[in-house]
N, C-alpha and C positions, 0 to 999 in steps of 0.2 A: 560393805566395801565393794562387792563385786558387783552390786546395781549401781552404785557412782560411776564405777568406771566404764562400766556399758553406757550411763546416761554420756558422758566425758566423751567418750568414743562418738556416740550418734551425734550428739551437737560438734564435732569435730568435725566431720564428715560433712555434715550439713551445711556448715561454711565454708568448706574448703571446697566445698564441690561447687558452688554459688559461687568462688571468687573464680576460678580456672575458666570460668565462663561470663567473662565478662557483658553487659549489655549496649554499654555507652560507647560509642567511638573513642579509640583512646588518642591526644590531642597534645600537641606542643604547643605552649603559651607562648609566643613569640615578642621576644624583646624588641624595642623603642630607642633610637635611631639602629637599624640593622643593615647593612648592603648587602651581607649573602648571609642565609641561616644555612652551617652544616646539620641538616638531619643526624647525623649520625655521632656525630659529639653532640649534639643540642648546644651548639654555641654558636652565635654571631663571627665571622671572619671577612677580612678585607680579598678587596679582589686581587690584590698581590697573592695573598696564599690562596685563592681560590684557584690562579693559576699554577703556583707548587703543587695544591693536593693533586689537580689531572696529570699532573707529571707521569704518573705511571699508566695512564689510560690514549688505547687507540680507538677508541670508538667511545663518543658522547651523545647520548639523546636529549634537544633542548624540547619544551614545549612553547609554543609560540600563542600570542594575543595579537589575533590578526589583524583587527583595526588599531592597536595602539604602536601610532609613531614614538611613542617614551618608550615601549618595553624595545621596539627594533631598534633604537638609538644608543640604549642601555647593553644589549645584545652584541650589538655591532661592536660595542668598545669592547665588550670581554673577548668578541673573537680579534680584535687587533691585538689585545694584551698577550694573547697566545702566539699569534705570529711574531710578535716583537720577542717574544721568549723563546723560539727558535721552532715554533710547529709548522707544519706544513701542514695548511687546512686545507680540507675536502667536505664540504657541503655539499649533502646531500637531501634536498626541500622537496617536500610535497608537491610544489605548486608543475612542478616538471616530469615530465617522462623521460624514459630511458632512452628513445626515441630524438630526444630534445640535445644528446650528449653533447653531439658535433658542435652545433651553436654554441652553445653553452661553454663548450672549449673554445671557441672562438674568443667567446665574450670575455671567458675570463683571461686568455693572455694578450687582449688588447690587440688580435687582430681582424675584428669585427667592425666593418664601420658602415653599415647598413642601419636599417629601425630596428631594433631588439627586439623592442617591446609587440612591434606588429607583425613582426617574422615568426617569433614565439608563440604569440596568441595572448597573451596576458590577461585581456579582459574575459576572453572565455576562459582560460584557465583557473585565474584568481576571484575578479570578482572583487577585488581592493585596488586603490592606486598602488603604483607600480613605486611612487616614490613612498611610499611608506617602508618600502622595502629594499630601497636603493641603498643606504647605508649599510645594511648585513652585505650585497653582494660585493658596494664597495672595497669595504674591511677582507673581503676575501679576495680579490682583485690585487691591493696593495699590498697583502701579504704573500704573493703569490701561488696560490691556492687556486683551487679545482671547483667545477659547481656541476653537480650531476642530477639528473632526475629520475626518481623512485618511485613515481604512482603509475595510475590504471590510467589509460587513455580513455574519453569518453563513449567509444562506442563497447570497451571492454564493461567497462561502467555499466551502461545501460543494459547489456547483455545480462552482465550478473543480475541487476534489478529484478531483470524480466525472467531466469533463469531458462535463458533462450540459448541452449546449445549448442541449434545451429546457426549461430551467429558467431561461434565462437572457434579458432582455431585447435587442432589439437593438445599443444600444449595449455589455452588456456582454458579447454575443456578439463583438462588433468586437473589442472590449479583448482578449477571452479568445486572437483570432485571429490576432493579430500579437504575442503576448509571445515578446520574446526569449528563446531557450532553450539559447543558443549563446555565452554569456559565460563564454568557458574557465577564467581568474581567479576568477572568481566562483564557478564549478563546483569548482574546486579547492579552493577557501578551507572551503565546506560538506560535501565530500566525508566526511570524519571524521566529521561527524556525524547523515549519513545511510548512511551504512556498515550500520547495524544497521536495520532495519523493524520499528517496536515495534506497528504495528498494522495488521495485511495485511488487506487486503480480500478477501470469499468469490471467489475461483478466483482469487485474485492473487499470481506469484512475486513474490520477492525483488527483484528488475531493478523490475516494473513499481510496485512499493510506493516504491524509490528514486523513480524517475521523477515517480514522484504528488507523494512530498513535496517534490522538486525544482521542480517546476511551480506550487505551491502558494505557497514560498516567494520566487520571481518574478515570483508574481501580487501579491503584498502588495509588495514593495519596487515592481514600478512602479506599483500603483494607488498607494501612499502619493507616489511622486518626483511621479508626472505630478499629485494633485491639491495638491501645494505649488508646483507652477509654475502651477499656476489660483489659488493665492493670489496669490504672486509677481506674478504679472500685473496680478489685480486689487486686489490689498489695501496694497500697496506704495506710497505715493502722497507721499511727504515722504522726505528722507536720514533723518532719525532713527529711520521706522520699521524694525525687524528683526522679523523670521519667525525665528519658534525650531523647527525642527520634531527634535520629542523623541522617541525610540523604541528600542528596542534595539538592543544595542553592535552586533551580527552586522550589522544593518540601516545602518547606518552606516559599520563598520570597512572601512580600505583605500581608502575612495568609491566600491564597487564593488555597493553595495545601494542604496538611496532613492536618492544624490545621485547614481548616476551614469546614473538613470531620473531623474531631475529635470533632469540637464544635457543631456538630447537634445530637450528642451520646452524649455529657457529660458537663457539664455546671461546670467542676473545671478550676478555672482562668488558664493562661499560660502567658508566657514572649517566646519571641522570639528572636535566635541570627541568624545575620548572619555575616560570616569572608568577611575581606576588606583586599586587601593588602595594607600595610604600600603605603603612596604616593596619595594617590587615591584624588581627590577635593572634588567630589560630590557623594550623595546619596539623591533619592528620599524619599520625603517627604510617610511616611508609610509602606515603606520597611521593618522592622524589629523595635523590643524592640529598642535594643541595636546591634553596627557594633561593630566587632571585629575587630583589627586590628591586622594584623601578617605580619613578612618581610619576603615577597618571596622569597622560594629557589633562589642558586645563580645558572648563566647557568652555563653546561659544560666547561670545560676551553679545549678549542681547539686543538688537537693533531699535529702534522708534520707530 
């Protein structure tokens, strides 16, 4: 009786130790027609209740698909649906600096009537037409809403690349000096796609070309976290206001980019989106709040 239950015991152990440690990615099978999947009930909901459920949320992280005019289209309507439900939105995009404010206020209460697009810098900033992204500013326009800019300017940029500190100011020497570079999650998630060094600098291996872009890409999600919790802080001032801060999906996915440099400055709750294209099966389990779904531009129709 007593060697049964020691065998009982060890095959108990056995499996139970094997299941707590799972190997596979664990994965939501996503239902066929969906417009938003909530993550957190695993169910399908319309974007009427997508706008109840942020009811209780000041601060939203979207992630953005840069060339797709369907996800900004799709985008733009959720943030109108919010303004017509009484938010006061406040965008805060990658594609701008802190620097950029002034205009930016201009632009958005309609008393700018200059070129935008060439006062701002657009093509160097972005790098996409400017009308792929005219709809989101829109919807923030006519809901009369705010548009601020969160990232690194290009020679702060470069500076970090090169980790040239005298090129750098003192406070963004400070910055440069304590960025975490030890967020293993985070390190894993971009590992893929730093695997390869598409542009090695003169006497620089392989390792130290990772490293650069690794460092680079740390210095942008916490300069963008830490200066939306300087909004957060100050711009915040009524329940109806939301901070939208919009940027790419990588920057956002898991909470492991911008928001999880935003949540060691600032302890106001957040929801998280990121866009799916319409079709898709799967998303990992912690990905985001809520997947958006939107149907991808259609391709070029082929010339003779």
């Amino acid at each position: 009786m007593q060697y049964f239950r020691a065998l009982f015991l060890a095959v108990f152990f056995i499996l139970f130790s094997g299941c707590s440690h799972p190997q596979a990615t664990l994965q939501h099978t996503l239902p066929k027609p969906c417009g938003v999947y909530d993550m957190k009930q695993a169910a399908c909901i319309g974007d009427a209740e997508l706008t109840a459920r942020l009811s209780p949320y000041r601060v939203l992280f979207v992630g953005d698909h840069h060339a797709s005019e369907a996800m900004h289209r799709r985008f733009a309507g959720v943030l109108s649906r919010l303004g017509e439900n009484g938010r006061r939105l406040l965008l805060a995009n990658e594609w701008f600096t802190p620097e950029d404010d002034d205009l930016l206020s201009r632009y958005a209460r309609g008393t700018y009537d200059g070129n935008f697009t060439a006062e701002i810098g657009w093509k160097t900033k972005a790098g996409y037409p400017f009308s792929l992204y005219e709809p989101i500013y829109k919807s923030i326009v006519e809901a009369g809403g705010t548009l601020y800019g969160i990232n690194m300017d290009k020679p702060f940029q470069k500076a970090v690349s090169d980790g040239n500190l005298s090129a750098m100011s003192e406070d963004e020497q400070a910055f440069f000096k304590h960025l975490d570079l030890n967020l293993s999650a985070h390190k894993a998630m971009l590992a893929p796609f730093f695997a390869h060094c598409h542009a090695k600098q003169e006497g620089e291996d392989a390792q130290q070309c990772r490293e650069r872009m690794y460092r680079v890409q740390v210095a942008w999600d916490s300069y963008m976290g830490e200066q939306s919790a300087g909004l957060a802080a100050t711009r915040l001032q009524a329940p109806e206001d939301l901070l939208v801060v919009f940027a790419g999906a990588f920057h956002i996915a898991y909470g492991l980019g911008i928001s999880a440099r935003f949540a060691r400055r600032s302890a106001e709750p957040y929801a998280t989106i990121l866009p799916v294209p319409a079709g898709s099966t799967e998303a990992d389990v912690g990905e985001a709040d809520y997947l958006l779904f939107y149907t991808p531009d259609a391709p070029p129709k082929e010339t003779e």
